[in-house]
C-alpha positions in Angstrom: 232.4 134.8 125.4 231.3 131.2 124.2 229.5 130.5 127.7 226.0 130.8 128.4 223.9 133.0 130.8 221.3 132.1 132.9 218.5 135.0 133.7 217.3 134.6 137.3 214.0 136.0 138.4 215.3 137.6 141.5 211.7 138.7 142.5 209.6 135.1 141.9 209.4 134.6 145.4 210.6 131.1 145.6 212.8 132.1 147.9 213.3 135.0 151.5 216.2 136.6 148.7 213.8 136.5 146.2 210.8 137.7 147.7 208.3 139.3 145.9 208.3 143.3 146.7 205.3 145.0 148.1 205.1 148.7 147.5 201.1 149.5 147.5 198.3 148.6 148.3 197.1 146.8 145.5 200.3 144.6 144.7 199.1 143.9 148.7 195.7 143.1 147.6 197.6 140.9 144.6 198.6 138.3 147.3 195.1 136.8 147.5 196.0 135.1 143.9 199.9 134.4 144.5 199.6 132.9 147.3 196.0 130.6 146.9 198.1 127.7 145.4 201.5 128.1 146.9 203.5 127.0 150.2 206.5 128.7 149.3 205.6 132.0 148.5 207.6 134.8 150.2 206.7 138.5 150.6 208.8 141.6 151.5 207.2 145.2 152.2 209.6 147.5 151.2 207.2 150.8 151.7 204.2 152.1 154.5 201.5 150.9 152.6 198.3 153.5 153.0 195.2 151.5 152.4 192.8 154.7 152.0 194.6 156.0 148.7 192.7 155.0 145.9 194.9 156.1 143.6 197.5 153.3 144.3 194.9 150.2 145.0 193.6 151.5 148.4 189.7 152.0 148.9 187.3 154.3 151.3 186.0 150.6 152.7 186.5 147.3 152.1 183.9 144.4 152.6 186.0 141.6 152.9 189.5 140.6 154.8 192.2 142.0 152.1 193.5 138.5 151.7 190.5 136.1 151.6 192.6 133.3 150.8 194.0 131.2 153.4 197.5 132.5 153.7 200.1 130.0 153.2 203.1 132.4 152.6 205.9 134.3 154.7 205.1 137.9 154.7 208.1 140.6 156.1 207.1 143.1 156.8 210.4 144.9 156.9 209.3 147.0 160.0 207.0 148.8 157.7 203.5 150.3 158.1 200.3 149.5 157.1 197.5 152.2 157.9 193.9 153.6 157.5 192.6 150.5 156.5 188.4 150.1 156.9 186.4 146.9 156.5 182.9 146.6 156.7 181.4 143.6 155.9 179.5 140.2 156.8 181.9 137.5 155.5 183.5 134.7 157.8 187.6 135.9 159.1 187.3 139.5 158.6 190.9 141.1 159.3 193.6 142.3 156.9 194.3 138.3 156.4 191.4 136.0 157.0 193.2 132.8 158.1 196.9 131.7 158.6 198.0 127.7 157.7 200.0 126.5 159.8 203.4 126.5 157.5 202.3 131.0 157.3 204.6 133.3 159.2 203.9 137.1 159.4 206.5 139.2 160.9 207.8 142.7 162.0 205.0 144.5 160.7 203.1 148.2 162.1 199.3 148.3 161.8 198.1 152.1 162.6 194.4 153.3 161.6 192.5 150.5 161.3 188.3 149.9 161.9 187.3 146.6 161.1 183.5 146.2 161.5 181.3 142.4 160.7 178.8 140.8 161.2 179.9 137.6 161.9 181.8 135.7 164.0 185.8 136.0 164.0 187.5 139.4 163.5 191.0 140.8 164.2 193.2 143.5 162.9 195.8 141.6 161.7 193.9 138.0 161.0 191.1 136.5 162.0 192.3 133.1 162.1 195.9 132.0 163.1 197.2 128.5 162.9 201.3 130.3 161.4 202.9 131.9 163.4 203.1 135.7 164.0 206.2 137.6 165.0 207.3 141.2 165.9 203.7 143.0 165.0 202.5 146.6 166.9 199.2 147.9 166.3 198.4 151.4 167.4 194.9 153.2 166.4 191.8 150.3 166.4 188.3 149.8 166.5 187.0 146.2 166.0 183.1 146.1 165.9 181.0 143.1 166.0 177.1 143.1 165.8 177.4 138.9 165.7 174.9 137.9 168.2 174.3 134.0 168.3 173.0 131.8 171.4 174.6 129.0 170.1 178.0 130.2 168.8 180.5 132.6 170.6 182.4 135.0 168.4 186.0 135.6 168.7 187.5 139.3 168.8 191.1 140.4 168.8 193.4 143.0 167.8 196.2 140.7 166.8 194.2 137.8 166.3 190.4 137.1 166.6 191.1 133.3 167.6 194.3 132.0 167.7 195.7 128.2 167.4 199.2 128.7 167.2 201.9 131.0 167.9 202.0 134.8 168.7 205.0 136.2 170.2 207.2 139.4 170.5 204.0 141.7 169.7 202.9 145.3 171.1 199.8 146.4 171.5 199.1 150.4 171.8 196.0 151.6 173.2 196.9 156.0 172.9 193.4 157.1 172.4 189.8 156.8 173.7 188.8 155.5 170.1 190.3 152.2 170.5 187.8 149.9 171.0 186.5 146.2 170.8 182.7 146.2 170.8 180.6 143.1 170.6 177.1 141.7 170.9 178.5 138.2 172.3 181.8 137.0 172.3 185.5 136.3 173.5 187.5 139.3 173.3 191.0 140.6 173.9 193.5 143.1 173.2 196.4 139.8 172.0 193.5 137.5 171.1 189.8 136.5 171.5 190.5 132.7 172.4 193.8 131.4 172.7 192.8 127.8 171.4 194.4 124.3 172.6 197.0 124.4 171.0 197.6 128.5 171.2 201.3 129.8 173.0 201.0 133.2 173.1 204.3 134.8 174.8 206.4 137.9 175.0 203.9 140.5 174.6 202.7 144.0 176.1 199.4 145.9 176.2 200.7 149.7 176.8 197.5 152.0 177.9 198.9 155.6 177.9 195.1 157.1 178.8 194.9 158.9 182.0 191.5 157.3 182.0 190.5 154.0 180.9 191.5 153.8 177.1 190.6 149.9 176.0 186.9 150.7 175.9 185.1 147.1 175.8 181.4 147.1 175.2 179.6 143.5 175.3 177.0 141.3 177.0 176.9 139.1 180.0 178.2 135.9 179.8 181.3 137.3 177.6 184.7 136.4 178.4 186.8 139.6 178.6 190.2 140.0 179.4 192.4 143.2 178.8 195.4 140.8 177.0 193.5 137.4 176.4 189.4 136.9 176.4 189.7 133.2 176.7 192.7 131.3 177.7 192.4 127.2 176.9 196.4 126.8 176.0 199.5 128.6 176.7 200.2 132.4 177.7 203.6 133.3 179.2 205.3 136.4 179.7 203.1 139.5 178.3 202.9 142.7 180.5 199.8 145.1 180.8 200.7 148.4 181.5 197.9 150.9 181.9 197.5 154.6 183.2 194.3 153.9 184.9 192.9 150.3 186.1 191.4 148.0 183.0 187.8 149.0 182.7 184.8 147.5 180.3 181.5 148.5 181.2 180.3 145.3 183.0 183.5 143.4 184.9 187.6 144.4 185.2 189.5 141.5 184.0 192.7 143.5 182.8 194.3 139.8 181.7 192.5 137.4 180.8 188.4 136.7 181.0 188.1 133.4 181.6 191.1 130.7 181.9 190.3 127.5 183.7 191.4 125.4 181.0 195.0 127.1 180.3 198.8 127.2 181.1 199.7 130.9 182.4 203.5 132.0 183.9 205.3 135.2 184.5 202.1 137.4 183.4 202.7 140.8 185.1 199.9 143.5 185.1 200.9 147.2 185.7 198.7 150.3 186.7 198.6 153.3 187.9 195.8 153.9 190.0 194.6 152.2 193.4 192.3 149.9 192.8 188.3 149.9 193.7 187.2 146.9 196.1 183.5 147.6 194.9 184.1 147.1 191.7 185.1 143.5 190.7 188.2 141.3 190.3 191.5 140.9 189.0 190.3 137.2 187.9 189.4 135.8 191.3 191.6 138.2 193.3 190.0 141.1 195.2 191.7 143.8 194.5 194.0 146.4 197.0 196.4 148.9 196.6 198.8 146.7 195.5 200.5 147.6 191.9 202.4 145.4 190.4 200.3 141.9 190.0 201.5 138.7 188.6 198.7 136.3 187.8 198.0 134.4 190.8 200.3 136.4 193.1 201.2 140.4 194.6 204.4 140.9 193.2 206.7 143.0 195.7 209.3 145.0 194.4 208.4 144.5 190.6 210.8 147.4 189.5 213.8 146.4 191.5 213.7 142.1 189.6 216.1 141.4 187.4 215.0 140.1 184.1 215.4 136.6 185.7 213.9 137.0 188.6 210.7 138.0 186.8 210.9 135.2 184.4 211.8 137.3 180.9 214.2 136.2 178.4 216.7 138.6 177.6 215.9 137.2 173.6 212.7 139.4 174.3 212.6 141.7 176.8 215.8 144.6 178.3 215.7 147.0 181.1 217.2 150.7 179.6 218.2 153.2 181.6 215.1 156.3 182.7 212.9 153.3 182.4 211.9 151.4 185.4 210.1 148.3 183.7 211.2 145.7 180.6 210.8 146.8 177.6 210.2 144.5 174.7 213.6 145.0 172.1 211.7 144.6 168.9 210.1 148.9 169.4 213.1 151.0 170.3 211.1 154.0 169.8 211.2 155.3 173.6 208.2 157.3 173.1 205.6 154.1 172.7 206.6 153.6 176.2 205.3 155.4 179.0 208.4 156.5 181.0 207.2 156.3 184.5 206.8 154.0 187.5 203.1 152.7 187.5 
């Protein structure tokens, strides 16, 4: 009695405890406005968000990424979902977000069900474009389709990222079905990343391919650069893991890493499959390839199941050996059954 009260906006996202609450798709879709004008925005998904229900926002296709705007934000995304999303279109930075500023973080986020189809140049699932920094995402069901074909101009494809300028780290990649795919005309393609620009630092990652038969399906033209994790490599990568059922395969060359990489920085990259390898057909990047299984780019790694986390370069912060499974497993997805459960 005789003071005064003060009513706080607890949702005006000015703040990570104020965050502004996502519960559909089209309070999703809202972002593109919140966020054009603001540096400070924050954004917490508090519920799987199903981008085919058009009854809460959602829509059969889109034509454009969801959030056109450059993103300047910090989206959480609470180790939520975000599925069935489908864009077809012939804008610039097709994804779910076109392009990330460099102040942007997206985190601990689950993309399942998407097909993301353009005509031009840069497309990913999550973002086309990323200059932030992105944290703790898995995607599982993909296609990413380009019909971009330029003589001029590469285009950039990627399942977290189409080109990336900045930082990815602590992501998983799932590849459970012959229907994931990255198909282009021309271009740099990879399951992390298209390009990993100059100043790019991609680390603590996994590709998981649980097909008994090549599952990453890559169709493209010569002169592409393909890799399995990165497409082209011009900065840092360090620390990701491939693990695959069957060798990498595209239908022109087998680079289950990277495509191309003269220009980058690359440590404690480990590449895991289990199948003997075919001398007649290609390369593991420059290295011929044997029976060996267990590769670490530029060198045979001998008794890759028995290393420590130390010994194979992996920072407990990231990556844990568990019990009735023989290789590190990244912390962020407990979920035992994303990870295949045998020695490769």
């Amino acid at each position: 009695p005789g003071g005064t009260t003060t009513t706080v906006n607890i949702t005006d996202g000015s703040s990570e405890a104020s965050a502004f609450v996502i519960r559909t798709p089209k309070q999703f879709r809202n972002i593109n406005t919140m966020a054009a004008n603001s540096t400070s925005k924050f954004f917490k998904q508090e519920r799987d968000l199903n981008f085919a229900d058009t009854n809460i926002g959602g829509a059969v296709s889109f034509t454009s990424a969801i959030i056109a705007n450059e993103f300047k934000g910090n989206y959480d995304g609470n180790k939520k979902t975000i599925r069935d999303l489908t864009i077809n279109g012939n804008t610039q930075d097709i994804a779910l977000l076109s392009i990330l500023n460099k102040d942007a973080i997206v985190k601990d986020l689950t993309l399942d069900n998407f097909n993301i189809e353009s005509t031009n140049r840069i497309i990913g699932c999550l973002v086309a474009q990323n200059y932030g920094r992105i944290d703790g995402i898995q995607v599982k069901r993909h296609i990413v389709t380009s019909v971009y074909d330029d003589n001029k101009n590469y285009g950039y494809l990627g399942v977290i990222a189409g080109h990336n300028n900045s930082i990815i780290t602590n992501c998983l990649v799932e590849i459970n079905s012959v229907v994931d795919k990255l198909i282009s005309k021309k271009a740099s393609i990879g399951a992390i990343t298209g390009c990993n620009h100059d100043n790019g630092k991609i680390s603590n990652c996994c590709v998981i391919d649980k097909n008994e038969t090549p599952g990453l399906y890559i169709n493209f033209k010569d002169k592409n650069y393909v890799g399995g994790m990165v497409g082209n490599n011009r900065a840092s990568i360090s620390s990701l893991i491939y693990i695959a059922e069957a060798p990498f395969c595209s239908n022109k060359v087998l680079h289950p890493i990277i495509g191309h990489g003269s220009y980058g920085r690359h440590s404690n990259i480990y590449y895991l499959h289990g199948a003997d390898f075919n001398q007649s057909k290609g390369t593991i990047y420059g290295i011929g390839y044997t029976t060996e299984r267990y590769w670490s780019y530029g060198k045979w790694v001998n008794g890759f199941y028995e290393k420590t986390l130390s010994e194979l370069g992996l920072s407990s912060d990231y990556w844990e050996k568990v019990s009735g499974y023989p290789y590190p497993k990244l912390k962020s997805f407990p979920n035992p059954e994303s990870w295949p459960v045998k020695n490769y």
